[in-house]
Kinemage of the C-alpha trace (Angstrom):
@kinemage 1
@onewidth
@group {chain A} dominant
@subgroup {mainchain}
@vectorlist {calphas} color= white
{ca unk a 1} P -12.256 -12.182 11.758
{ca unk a 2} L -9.708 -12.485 8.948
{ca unk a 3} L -7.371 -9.590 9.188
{ca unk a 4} L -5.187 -8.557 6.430
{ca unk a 5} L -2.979 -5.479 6.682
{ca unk a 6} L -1.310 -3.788 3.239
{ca unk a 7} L 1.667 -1.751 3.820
{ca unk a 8} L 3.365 0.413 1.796
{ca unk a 9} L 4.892 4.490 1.830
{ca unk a 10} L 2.149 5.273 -0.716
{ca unk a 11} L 3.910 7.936 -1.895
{ca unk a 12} L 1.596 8.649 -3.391
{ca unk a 13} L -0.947 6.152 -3.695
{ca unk a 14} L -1.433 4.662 -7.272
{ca unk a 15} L -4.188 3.132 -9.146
{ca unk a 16} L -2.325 -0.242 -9.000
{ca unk a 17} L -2.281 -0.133 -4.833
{ca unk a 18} L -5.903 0.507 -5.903
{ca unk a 19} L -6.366 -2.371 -7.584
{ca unk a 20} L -4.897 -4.557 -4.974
{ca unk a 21} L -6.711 -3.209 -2.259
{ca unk a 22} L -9.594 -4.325 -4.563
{ca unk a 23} L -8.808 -7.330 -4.983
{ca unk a 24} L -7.901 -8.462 -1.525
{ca unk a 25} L -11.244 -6.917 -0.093
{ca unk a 26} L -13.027 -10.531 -0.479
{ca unk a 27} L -10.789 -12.430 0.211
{ca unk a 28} L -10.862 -10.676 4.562
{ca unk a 29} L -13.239 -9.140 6.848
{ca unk a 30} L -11.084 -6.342 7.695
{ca unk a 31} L -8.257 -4.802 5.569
{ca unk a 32} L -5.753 -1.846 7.147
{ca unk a 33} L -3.652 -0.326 4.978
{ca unk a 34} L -0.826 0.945 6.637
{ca unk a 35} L 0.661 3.872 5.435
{ca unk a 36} L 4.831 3.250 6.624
{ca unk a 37} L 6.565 6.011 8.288
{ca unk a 38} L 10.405 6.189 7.953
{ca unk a 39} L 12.640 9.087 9.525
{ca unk a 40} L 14.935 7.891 7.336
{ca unk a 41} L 13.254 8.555 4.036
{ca unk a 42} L 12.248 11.764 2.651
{ca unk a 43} L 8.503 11.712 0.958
{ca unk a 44} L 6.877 13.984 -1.506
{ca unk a 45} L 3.607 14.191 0.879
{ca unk a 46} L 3.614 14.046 4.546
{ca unk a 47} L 2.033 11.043 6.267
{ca unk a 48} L -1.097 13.609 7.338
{ca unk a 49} L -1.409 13.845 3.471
{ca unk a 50} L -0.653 10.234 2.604
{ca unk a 51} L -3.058 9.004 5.446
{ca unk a 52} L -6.142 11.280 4.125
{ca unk a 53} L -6.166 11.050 1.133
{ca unk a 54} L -6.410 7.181 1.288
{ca unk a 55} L -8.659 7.601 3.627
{ca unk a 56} L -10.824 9.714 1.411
{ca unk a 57} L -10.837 7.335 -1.634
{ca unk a 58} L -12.427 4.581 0.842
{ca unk a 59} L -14.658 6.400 2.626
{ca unk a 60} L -17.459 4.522 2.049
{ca unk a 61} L -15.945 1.281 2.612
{ca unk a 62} L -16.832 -0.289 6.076
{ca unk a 63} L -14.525 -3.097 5.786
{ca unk a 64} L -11.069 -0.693 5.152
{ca unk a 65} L -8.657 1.307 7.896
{ca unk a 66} L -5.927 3.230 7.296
{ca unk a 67} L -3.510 3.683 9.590
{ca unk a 68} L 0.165 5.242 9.904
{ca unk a 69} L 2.840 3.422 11.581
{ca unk a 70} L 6.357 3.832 11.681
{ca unk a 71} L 7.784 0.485 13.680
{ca unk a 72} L 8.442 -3.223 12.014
{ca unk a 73} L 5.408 -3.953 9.651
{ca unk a 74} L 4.950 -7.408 11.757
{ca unk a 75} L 4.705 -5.480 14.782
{ca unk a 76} L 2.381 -3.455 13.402
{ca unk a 77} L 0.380 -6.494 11.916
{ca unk a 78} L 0.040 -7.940 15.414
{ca unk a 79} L -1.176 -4.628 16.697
{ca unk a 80} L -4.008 -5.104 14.486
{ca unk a 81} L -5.010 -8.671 15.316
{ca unk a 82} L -4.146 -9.738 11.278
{ca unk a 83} L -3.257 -12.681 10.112
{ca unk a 84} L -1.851 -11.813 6.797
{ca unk a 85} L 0.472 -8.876 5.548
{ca unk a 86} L -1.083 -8.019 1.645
{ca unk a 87} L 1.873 -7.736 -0.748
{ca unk a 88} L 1.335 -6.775 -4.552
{ca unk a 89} L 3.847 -8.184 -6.571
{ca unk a 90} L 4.899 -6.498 -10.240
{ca unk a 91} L 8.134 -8.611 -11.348
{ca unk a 92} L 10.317 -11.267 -10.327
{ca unk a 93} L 12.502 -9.202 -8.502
{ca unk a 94} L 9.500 -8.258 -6.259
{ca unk a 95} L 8.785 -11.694 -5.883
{ca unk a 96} L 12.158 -12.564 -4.479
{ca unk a 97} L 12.045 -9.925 -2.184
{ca unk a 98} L 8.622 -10.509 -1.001
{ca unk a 99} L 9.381 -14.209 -0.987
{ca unk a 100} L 12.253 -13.615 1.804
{ca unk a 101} L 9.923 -10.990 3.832
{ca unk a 102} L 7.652 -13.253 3.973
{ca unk a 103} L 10.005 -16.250 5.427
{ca unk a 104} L 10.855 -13.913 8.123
{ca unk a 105} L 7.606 -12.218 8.906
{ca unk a 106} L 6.093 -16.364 9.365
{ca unk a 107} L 9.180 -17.158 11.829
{ca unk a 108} L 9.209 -14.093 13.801
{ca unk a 109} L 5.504 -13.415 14.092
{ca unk a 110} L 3.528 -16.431 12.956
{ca unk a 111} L 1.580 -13.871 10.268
{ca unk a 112} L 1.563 -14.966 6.981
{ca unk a 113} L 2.236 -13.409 3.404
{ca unk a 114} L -0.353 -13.350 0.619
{ca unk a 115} L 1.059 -12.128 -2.573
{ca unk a 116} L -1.345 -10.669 -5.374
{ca unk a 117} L 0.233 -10.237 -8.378
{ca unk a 118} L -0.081 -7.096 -10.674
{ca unk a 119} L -2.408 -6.292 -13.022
{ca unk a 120} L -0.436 -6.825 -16.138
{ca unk a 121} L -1.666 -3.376 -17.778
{ca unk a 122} L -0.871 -1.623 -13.967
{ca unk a 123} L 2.520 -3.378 -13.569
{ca unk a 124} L 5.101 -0.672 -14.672
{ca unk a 125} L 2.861 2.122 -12.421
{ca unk a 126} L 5.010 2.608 -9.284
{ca unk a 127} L 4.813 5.699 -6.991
{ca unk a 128} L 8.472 6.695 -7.884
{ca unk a 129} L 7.600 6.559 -11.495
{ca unk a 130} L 4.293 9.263 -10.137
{ca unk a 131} L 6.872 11.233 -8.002
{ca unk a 132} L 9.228 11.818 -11.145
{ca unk a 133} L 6.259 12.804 -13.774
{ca unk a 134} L 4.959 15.452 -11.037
{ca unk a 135} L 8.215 16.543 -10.247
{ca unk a 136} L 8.619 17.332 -14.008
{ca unk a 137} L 4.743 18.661 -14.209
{ca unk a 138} L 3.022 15.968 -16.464
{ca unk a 139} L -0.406 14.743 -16.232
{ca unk a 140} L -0.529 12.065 -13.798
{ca unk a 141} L -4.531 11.640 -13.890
{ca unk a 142} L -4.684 8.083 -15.409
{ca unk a 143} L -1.808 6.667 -13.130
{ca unk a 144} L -3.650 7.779 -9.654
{ca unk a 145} L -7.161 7.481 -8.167
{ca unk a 146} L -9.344 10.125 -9.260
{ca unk a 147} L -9.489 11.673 -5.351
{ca unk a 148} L -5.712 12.006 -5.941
{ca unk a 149} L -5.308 14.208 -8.829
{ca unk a 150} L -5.630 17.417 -7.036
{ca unk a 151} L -2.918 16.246 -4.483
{ca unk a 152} L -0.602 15.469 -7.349
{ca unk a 153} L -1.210 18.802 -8.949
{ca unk a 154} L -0.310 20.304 -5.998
């Protein structure tokens, strides 16, 4: 079974993590998206929140998980039995650091990286550009999954 895991805070969870879950859903048999967990970081929504609302959009989707985790995302990956960690990529300077994660995830745990690159139209969406236009109150309906608008207006 070809396993793919796609990590990420999700903080919150945009329509262009959307749109790479999409687009990696043929290419495996299973995909978990793993929502991270890091004491050291302070989210908008609480992993509870993170986790079920993702969970919510792909509720009818046999071949999706989604699980929290808060250790090394190649631990995590072999947890899971995948093969591949699912990275979107929206600039050069994500492809750099992706490119070195990726070295280091393939020496250390024999998973490797497949890299899907942004929409071109979803590219400048990021989930610190949400957090700042819900901090300020503005309509963030067109930048999240519909299931996620009345978590952002909260």
């Amino acid at each position: 079974m070809r396993t793919g895991i796609f990590v990420g805070s999700f903080d919150p969870f945009t329509i262009g993590h959307a749109d790479i879950v999409r687009r990696a859903l043929p290419l495996f048999d299973r995909v978990v998206i793993g929502v991270g967990v890091n004491e050291r970081k302070q989210y908008m929504y609480s992993t509870d929140v993170r986790v079920d609302t993702i969970k919510r959009i792909y509720a009818g989707e046999a071949k999706i998980e989604v699980k929290a985790y808060s250790d090394l995302t190649i631990d995590f990956a072999h947890r899971e039995q995948a093969q591949f960690i699912i990275k979107g990529v929206r600039s050069l300077k994500d492809f750099e650091y992706e490119r070195e994660q990726a070295d280091v995830n393939r020496q250390i745990g024999c998973v490797e990286t497949v890299l899907l690159y942004a929409d071109p139209t979803l590219a400048s969406i990021s989930s610190s550009l949400v957090r700042e236009l819900i901090h300020f109150g503005k309509d963030v309906s067109g930048l999240v999954p519909p299931l996620l608008q009345d978590v952002a207006d909260r």
